[in-house]
N, C-alpha and C positions, 0 to 999 in steps of 0.2 A: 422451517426454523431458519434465523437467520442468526449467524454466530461471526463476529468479527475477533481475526486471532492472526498472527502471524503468518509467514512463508513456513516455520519449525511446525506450529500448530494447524496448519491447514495440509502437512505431511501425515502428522498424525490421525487427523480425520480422514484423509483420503485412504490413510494403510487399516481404518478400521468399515468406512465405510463401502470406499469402492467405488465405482462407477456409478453410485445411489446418489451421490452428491454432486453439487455445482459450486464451482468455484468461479469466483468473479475476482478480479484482481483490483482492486481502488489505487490510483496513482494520480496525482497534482498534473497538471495539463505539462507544465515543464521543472524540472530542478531550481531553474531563480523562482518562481511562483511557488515553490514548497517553501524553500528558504524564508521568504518573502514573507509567508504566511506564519513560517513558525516563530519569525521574528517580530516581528509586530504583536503575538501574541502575548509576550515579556512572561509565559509559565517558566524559563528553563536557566540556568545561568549560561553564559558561552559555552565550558566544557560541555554541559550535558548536550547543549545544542550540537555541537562539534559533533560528539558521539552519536545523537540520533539521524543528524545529514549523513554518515558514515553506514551506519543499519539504514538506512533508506535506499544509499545507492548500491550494499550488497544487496537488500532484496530486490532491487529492480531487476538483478542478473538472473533473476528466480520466474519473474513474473509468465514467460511463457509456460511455466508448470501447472499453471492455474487453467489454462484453458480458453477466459475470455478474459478481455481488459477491458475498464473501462478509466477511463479521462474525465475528469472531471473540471471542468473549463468554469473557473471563477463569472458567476451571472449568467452563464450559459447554461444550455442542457448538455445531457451528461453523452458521452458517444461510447457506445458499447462494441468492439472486435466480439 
């Protein structure tokens, strides 16, 4: 099963599941290329945008809790840690 949920919700499946689960961390190849992306996609007004670049770069400080990362390189294949 594959379940996409946050760094809060991927705490909680880890505290119920265990070592039973794999966690893959999904992150934008770099921060201008997130930005980039989430701006061009014109879903958010500025504040919200402000606010979700902001939850982006606390959970980056997260991402080694997940175990593997993967990159995901715009037109590229994806590189998995």
């Amino acid at each position: 099963m594959v379940l996409r949920v946050d760094v809060q919700g991927a705490a909680t499946i880890r505290s119920i599941m265990g070592k039973s689960a794999v966690f893959i961390f999904l992150v934008a190849e770099s921060e201008v290329a997130l930005v980039k992306r989430l701006v061009e996609r014109k879903t958010e007004t500025r504040e919200k945008l402000l606010v979700r670049i902001a939850t982006a770069r606390e959970e980056l400080k997260r991402m080694e809790e997940c175990g593997r990362q993967c990159r995901w390189p715009v037109g590229k294949n994806s590189i998995i840690n």
